[in-house]
C-alpha positions as CSV (number, residue, x, y, z in Angstrom):
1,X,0.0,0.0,0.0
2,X,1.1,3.3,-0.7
3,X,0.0,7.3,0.4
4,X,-0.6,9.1,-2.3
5,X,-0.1,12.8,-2.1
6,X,1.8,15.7,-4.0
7,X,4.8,15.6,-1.8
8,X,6.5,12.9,0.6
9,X,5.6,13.2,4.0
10,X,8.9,13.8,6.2
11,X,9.1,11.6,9.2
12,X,11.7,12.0,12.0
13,X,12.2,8.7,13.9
14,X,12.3,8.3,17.2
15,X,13.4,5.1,19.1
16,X,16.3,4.0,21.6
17,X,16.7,0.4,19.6
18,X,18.9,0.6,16.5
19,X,17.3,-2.2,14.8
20,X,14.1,-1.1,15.5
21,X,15.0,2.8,13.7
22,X,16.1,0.1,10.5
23,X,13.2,-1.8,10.4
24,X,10.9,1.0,10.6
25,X,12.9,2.9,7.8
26,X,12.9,0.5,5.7
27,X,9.3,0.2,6.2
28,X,8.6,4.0,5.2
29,X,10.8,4.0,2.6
30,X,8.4,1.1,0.7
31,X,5.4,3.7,1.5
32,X,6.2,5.1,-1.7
33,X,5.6,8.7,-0.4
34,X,7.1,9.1,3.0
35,X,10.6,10.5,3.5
36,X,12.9,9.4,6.3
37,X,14.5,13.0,7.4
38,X,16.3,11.9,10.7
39,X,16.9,9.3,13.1
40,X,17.2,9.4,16.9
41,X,17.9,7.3,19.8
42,X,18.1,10.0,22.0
43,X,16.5,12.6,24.0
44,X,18.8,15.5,22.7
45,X,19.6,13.8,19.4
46,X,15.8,14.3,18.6
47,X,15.3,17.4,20.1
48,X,17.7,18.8,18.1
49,X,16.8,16.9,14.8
50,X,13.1,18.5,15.3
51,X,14.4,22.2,15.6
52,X,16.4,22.2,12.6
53,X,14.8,20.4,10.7
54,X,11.1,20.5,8.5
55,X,9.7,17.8,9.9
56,X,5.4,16.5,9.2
57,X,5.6,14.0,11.3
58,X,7.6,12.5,14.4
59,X,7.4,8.8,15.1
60,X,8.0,8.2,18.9
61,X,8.3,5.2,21.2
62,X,6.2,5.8,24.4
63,X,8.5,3.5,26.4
64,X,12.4,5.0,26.0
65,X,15.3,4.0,28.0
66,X,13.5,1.2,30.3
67,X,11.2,4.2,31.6
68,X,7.8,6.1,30.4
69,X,8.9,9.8,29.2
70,X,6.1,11.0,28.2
71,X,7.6,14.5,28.6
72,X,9.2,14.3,25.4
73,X,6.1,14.3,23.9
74,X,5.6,18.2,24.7
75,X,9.2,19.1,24.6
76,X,9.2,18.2,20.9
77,X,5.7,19.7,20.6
78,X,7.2,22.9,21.4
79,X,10.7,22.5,19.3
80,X,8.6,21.9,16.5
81,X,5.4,23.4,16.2
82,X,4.6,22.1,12.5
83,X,5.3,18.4,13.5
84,X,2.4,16.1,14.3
85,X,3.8,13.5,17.0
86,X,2.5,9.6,16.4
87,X,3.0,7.7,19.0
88,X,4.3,3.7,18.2
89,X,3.9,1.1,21.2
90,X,3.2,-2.0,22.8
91,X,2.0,-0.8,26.3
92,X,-1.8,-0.8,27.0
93,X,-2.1,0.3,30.1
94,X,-4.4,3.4,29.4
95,X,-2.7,5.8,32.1
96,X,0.0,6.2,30.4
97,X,-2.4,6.7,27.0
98,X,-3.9,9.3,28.2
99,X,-0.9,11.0,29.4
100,X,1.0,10.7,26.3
101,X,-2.2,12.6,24.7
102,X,-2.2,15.2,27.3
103,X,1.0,15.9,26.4
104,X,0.2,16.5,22.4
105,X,0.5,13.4,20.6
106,X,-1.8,13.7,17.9
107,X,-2.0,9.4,17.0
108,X,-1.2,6.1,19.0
109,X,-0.4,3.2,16.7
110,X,0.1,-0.6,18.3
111,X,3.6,-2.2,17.4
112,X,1.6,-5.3,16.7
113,X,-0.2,-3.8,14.0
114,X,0.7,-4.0,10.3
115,X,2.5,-1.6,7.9
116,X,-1.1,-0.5,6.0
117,X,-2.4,0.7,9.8
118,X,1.4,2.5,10.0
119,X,0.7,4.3,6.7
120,X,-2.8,5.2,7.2
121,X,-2.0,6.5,10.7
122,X,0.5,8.4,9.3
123,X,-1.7,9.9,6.3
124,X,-4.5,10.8,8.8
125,X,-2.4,12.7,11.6
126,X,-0.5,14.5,8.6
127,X,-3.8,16.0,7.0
128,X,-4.4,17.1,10.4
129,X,-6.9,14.5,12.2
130,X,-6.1,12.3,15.2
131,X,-5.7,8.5,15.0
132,X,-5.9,6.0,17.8
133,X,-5.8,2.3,17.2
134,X,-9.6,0.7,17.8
135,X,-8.3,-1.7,19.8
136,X,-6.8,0.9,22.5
137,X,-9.4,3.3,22.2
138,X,-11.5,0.8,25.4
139,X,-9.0,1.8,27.4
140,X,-8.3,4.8,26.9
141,X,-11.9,5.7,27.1
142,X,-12.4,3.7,30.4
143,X,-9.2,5.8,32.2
144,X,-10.3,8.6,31.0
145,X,-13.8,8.0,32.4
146,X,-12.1,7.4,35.7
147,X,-9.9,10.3,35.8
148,X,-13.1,12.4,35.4
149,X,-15.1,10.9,37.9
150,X,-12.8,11.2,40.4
151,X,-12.8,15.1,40.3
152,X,-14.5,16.9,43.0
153,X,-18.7,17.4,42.2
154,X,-17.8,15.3,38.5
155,X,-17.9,18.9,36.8
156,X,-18.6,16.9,33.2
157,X,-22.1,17.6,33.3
158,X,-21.9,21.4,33.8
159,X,-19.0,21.5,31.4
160,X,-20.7,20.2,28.2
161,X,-23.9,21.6,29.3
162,X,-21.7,25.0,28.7
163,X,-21.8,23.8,25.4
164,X,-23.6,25.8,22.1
165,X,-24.9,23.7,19.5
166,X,-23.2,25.2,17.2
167,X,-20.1,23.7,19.5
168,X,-21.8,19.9,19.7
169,X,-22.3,20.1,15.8
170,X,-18.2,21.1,15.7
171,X,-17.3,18.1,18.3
172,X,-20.2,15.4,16.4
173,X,-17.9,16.3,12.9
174,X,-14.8,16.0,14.7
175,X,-15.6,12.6,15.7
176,X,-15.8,11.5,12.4
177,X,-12.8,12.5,11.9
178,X,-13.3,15.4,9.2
179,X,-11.0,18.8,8.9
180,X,-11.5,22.1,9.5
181,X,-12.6,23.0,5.8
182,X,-14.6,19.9,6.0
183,X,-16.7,20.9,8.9
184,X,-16.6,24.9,7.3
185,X,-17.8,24.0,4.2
186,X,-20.9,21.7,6.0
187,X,-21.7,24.1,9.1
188,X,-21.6,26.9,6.2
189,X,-19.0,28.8,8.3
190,X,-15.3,30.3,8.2
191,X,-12.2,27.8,9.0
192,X,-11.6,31.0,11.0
193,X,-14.7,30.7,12.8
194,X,-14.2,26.9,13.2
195,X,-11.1,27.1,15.0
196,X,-12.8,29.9,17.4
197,X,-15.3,27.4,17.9
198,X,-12.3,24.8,18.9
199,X,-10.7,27.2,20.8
200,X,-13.9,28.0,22.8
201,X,-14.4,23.9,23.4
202,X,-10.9,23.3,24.4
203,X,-11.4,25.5,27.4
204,X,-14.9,24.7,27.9
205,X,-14.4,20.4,28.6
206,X,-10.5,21.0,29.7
207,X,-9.2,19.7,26.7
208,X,-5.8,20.5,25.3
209,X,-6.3,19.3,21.8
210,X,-7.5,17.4,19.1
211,X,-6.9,13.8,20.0
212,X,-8.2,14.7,23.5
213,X,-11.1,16.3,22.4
214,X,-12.1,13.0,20.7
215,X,-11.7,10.6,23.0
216,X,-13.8,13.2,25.8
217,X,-16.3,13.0,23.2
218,X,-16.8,8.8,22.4
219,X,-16.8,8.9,26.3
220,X,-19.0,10.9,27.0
221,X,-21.6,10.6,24.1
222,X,-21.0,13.5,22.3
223,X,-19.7,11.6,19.0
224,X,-20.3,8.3,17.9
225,X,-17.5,5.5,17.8
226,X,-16.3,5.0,14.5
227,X,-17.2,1.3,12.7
C-alpha cells in the first residue's frame, strides 16, 4: 500500500533500539511517499533533529530507555510546532495513554499492527486529524472516564452543558474525523470561525487538543465511535 499525495511526508524517527529505527525505515521507505528525514535514539539527538529540521511527522516510542517519558512528547511539541507527534507502542495500560495525549500526541499506533495501519496513521495525523488504534481506544476511554469521575462534584455535566450547538455540531464532525474546511464548508462557516469554535471547546471540557477532544467525546456521548 502506498499514500498518495503531492509531496512525501517527512518523518523524523524516534526510538532508543537501533534495529528497530532500521526496520521501521525501511518500512517507510516502501510507502512510496514518505521520507525518512532523521533518526534518533536519544533525547537530545531528537530534540535537536526536530528544531532544525522541516519535519510532518515525528514517530515516537512511548516507552524510551527502560522508563515512560512522556515529557518528550511536549518538549518536541514545542521544538517543533509544525510536526504532528504519532506515537508507536506495545504498552496498553491506558494511564500512560492518556498521558502521552495530554502531552500533544496527535496518533497512537500498536507495534503489533501491520504496515497499512502504519501508513494510514500516518496519512490521517499528517492531513491534520487524530488516529488512535480501535483496539486501545476501550481503554483509553475507560481511564479517561475514571480520571473524570474522580474530580471533586464530576464537573462533566456542567461543562458540556456549557456547550452551544453550534459547538456539539463542531465536536459530532470532529468525531468523524473530518478537517476544519470539511466541517466549514458543511456548518456553512469560516475555517476561521471553526477554530474559534475549537478554541472556545478546548477551554470549555478542559481539553488541550484534538486527540483529547475525541476521546472526551466517544466517552461521553457526544460523538459516535467509529465502525
Amino acid at each position: 500500500m502506498s499514500i498518495s499525495a503531492d509531496k512525501p511526508i517527512r518523518v523524523l524517527i524516534f526510538d532508543h533500539q537501533a534495529l528497530v529505527r532500521d526496520g521501521m525505515r525501511m518500512i517507510l521507505n516502501e510507502s512510496g511517499n514518505i521520507q525518512v528525514i532523521g533518526e534518533a535514539g536519544e533525547s537530545e539527538q531528537a530534540l535537536a533533529l526536530a528544531k532544525d529540521n522541516e519535519v510532518d511527522i515525528i514517530l515516537i516510542e512511548l516507552n524510551l530507555d527502560g522508563e515512560l517519558n512522556t515529557e518528550i512528547i511536549s518538549e518536541l511539541v514545542k521544538a517543533n510546532r509544525q510536526a504532528r507527534i504519532i506515537l508507536l507502542t506495545n504498552i496498553e495500560e491506558s494511564p500512560i495513554l492518556h498521558l502521552a495525549v495530554q502531552m500533544g500526541a496527535m496518533g497512537v499506533v500498536s507495534k503489533t499492527g501491520n504496515r497499512q495501519t502504519l501508513y494510514k496513521a500516518i496519512e490521517k495525523v499528517n492531513a491534520g486529524e487524530v488516529w488512535i488504534d480501535r483496539a486501545m481506544i476501550a481503554d483509553v476511554l475507560t481511564q479517561i472516564s475514571r480520571s473524570r469521575l474522580d474530580d471533586q462534584g464530576n464537573p462533566e455535566i456542567a461543562r458540556m452543558a456549557s456547550l452551544s450547538d453550534r459547538e456539539r455540531e463542531v465536536i459530532l464532525l470532529i468525531g468523524k474525523g473530518l478537517k476544519n474546511k470539511e466541517i466549514a464548508v458543511l456548518l456553512s462557516i469560516s475555517e476561521i470561525t471553526v477554530r474559534h469554535h475549537l478554541s472556545s471547546i478546548y477551554n470549555k471540557l478542559n481539553v488541550a487538543n484534538r486527540l483529547e477532544l475525541t476521546i472526551y467525546a466517544y466517552r461521553n456521548g457526544l460523538a459516535d465511535l467509529p465502525n
